[in-house]
C-alpha positions in Angstrom: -34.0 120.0 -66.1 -34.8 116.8 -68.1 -38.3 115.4 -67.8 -36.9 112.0 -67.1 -34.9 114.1 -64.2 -38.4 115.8 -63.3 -39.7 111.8 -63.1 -36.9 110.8 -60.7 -37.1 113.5 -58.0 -41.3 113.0 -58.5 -41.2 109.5 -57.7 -38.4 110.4 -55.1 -40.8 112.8 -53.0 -43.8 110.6 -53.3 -42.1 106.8 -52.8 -39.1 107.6 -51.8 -38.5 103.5 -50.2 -39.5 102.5 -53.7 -37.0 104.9 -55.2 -33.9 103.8 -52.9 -35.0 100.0 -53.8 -34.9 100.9 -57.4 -31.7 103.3 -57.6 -29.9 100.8 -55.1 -30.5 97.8 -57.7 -29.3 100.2 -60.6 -26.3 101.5 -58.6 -25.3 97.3 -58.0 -25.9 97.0 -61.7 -23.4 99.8 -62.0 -21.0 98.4 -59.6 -20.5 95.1 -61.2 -20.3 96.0 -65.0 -16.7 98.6 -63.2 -15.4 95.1 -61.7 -16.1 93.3 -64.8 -14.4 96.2 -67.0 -11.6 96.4 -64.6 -10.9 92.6 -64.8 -11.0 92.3 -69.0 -8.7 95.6 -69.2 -6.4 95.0 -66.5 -6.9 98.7 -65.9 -7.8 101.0 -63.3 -11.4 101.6 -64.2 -12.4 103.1 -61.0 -15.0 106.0 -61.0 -13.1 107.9 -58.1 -10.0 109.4 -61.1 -8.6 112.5 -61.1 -11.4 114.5 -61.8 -13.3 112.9 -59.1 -10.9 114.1 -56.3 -10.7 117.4 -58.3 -14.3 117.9 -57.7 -13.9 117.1 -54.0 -11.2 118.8 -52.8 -12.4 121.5 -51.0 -13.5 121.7 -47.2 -12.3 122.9 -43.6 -10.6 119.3 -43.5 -8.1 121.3 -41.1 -10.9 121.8 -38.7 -12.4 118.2 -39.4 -8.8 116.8 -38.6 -8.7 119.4 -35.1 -12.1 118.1 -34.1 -11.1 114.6 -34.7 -7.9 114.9 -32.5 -9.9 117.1 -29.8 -12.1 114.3 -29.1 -10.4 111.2 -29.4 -6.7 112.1 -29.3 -4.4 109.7 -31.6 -0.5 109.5 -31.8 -1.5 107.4 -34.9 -4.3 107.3 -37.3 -5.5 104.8 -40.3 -7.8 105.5 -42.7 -9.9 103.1 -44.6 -11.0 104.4 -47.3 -8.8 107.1 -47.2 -9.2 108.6 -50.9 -6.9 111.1 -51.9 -5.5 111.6 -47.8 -6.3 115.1 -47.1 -8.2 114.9 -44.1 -5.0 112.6 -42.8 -2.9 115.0 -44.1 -4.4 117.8 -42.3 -4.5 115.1 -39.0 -0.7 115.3 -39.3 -0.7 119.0 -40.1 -2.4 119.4 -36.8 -0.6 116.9 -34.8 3.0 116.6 -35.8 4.6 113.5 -34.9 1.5 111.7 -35.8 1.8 107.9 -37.6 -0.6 108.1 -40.7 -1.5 105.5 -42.6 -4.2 105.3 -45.9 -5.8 102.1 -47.2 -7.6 102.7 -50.5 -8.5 100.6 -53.5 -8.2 103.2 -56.2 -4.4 103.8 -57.6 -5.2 107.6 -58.6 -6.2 108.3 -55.2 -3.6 106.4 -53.5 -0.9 108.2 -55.8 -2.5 111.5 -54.8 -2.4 110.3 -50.9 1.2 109.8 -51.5 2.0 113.2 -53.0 0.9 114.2 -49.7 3.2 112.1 -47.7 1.0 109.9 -46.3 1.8 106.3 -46.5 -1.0 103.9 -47.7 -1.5 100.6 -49.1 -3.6 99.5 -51.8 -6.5 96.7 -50.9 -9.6 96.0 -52.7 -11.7 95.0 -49.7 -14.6 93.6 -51.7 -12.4 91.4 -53.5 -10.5 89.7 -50.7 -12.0 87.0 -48.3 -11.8 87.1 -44.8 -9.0 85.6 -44.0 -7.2 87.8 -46.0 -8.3 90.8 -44.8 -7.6 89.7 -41.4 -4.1 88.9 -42.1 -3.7 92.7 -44.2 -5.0 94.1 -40.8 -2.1 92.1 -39.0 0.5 93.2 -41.5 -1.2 97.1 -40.5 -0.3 96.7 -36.8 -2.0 98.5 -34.4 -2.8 102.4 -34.4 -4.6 104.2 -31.5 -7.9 105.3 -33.9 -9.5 104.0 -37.3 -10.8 106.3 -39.0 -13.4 105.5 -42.8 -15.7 107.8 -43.9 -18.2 107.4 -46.5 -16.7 104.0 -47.4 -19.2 101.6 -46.6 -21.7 102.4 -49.1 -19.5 101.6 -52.0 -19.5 97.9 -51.4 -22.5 95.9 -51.5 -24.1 94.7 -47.9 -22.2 91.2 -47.9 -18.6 93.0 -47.6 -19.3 95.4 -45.2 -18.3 92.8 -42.4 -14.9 92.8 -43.7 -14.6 96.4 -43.0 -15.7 96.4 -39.8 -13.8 93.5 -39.0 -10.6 95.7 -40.4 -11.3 98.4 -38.5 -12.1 96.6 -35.3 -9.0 94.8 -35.6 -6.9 97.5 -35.9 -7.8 100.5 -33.4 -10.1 101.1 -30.1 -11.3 104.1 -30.7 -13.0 104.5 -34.5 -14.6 107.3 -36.8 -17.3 106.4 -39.0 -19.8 107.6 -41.2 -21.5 105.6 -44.0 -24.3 107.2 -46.8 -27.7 107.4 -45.4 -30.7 106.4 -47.8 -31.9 108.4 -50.5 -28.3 110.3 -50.1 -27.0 109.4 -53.5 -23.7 109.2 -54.5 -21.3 107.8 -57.0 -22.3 103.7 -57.3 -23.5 103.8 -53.5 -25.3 100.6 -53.8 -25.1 100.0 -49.5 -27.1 103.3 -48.1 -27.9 102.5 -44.3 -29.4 104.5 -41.5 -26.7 105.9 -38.9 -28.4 103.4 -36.3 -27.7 100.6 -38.6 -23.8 101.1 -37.9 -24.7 101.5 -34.4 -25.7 98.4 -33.9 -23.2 96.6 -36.0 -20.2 98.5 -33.6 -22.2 97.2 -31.0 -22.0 93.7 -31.9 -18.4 93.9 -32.6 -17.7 95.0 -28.8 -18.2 99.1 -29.6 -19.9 101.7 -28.2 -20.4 105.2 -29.1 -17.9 107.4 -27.0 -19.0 109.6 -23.6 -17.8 112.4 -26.4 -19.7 111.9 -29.4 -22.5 114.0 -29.0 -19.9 116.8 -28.7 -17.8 115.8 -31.5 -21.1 115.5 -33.8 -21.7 118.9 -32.7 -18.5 120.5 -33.3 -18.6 118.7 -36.8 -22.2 120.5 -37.7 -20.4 123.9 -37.3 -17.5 123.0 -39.9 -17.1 124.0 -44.1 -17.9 120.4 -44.9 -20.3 118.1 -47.3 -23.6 118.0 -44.8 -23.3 114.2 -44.5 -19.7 113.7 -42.6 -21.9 115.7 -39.8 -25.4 113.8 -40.7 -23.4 110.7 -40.4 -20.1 110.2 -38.4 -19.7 108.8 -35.0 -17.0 108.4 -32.6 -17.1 104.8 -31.7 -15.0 103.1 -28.7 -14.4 99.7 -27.5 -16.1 98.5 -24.9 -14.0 98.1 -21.1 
C-alpha cells in the first residue's frame, strides 16, 4: 500500500466528515472534466465501458430479481439507471411475460442491455431540464414498479430531483438504493444517508411499503455487493 493510500484511509478513520467533504469535492472535480471531455470529443467518454461492467458482472441477480418480484409483484418493470440490464434480465427470467424497460446514459451499457433483450433508451438525466425529462417519462408510459439502484450518487445533488420526479412519474411502487457516505465509488459525488431518500419519497407522496422490512431482509441473505442490502428500499405511493 502507498503511503499516500496509508494517508487517505488515516484521515478516513479519524475525520471521516472531513474526508467525505474532501473526496466528494474531488469526485465533482472528476465529474465535470468527463462532461467537458465528452462534449470537445463528441465521444462516449463515460467511466462505466466495457471493462467496467466486466468487473461487475457477477452476483445472485436471479435471486435479487425473485425477491424483487416476491415483494412487490410487477407485470412491468423500468429501470433507471439500468447499466448493463442484468438484474432486468433476470426480472424477466423469473417472470416471463414481463414488460422491461432500461433507461441509461452510457452507450456501452445500453448496447450490452440490448444484447440481453431488454429494451432501453438512452437519456442523460443531468443534462436535460425538467421539462424534458418530464415529457421522456410521458413518452415511457406507465409500468407497475421503477426500479434505480445506485444511480443517484452519480449526479451532483441539484439533479437528483429529476430522477425522482422520473421515477415518480412513471410507477407506484419503486426500488431504490443510492451510495451512503464514505461508501466510495466511481465519481460518486452525491453520497446520502438511506433516510435522506426517505424523506425525499415522502415528499413526493411515497412511503416505504408494509413489506420492506422483509424485502431488506431477504436482500441481506443474497450473493450481492453489501450496499444493494445496506441501501435499497421498497417505496409505495401513498392511498
Amino acid at each position: 500500500m502507498s503511503a499516500a493510500r496509508r494517508a487517505l484511509d488515516a484521515a478516513k478513520r479519524r475525520v471521516p466528515g472531513a474526508y467525505w467533504r474532501v473526496r466528494t469535492a474531488a469526485s465533482l472535480v472528476g465529474w465535470y472534466a468527463q462532461r467537458a471531455r465528452h462534449r470537445l470529443r463528441g465521444a462516449d467518454e463515460s467511466p462505466f465501458d466495457e471493462d467496467f461492467w466486466r468487473r461487475n458482472e457477477s452476483g445472485d441477480w436471479a435471486g435479487f430479481a425473485r425477491t424483487i418480484l416476491r415483494h412487490a409483484p410487477a407485470g412491468s418493470a423500468l429501470d433507471v439507471g439500468c447499466g448493463d440490464g442484468k438484474l432486468l434480465a433476470a426480472m424477466a427470467a423469473a417472470s416471463p411475460g414481463l414488460r422491461a424497460m432500461g433507461v441509461d446514459s452510457s452507450p456501452p451499457a445500453l448496447e450490452r442491455a440490448r444484447a440481453r433483450g431488454i429494451e432501453a433508451r438512452a437519456l442523460d438525466l443531468a443534462g436535460t431540464r425538467p421539462a424534458g425529462v418530464d415529457a421522456f417519462a410521458r413518452g415511457l408510459g406507465t409500468f407497475d414498479l421503477a426500479i434505480s439502484l445506485e444511480t443517484a450518487e452519480h449526479f451532483p445533488a441539484w439533479h437528483s430531483a429529476k430522477l425522482l420526479r422520473l421515477l415518480t412519474a412513471c410507477a407506484p411502487a419503486i426500488v431504490f438504493s443510492g451510495a451512503q457516505p464514505l461508501q466510495g465509488g466511481v465519481l460518486h459525488v452525491n453520497e446520502r444517508p438511506v433516510e435522506h431518500w426517505i424523506a425525499r419519497f415522502r415528499e413526493m407522496g411515497y412511503e416505504p411499503s408494509p413489506a420492506n422490512d422483509a424485502f431488506r431482509q431477504e436482500l441481506r441473505a443474497l450473493d450481492l455487493p453489501p450496499w444493494y442490502a445496506a441501501n435499497a428500499n421498497l417505496f409505495v405511493r401513498r392511498g
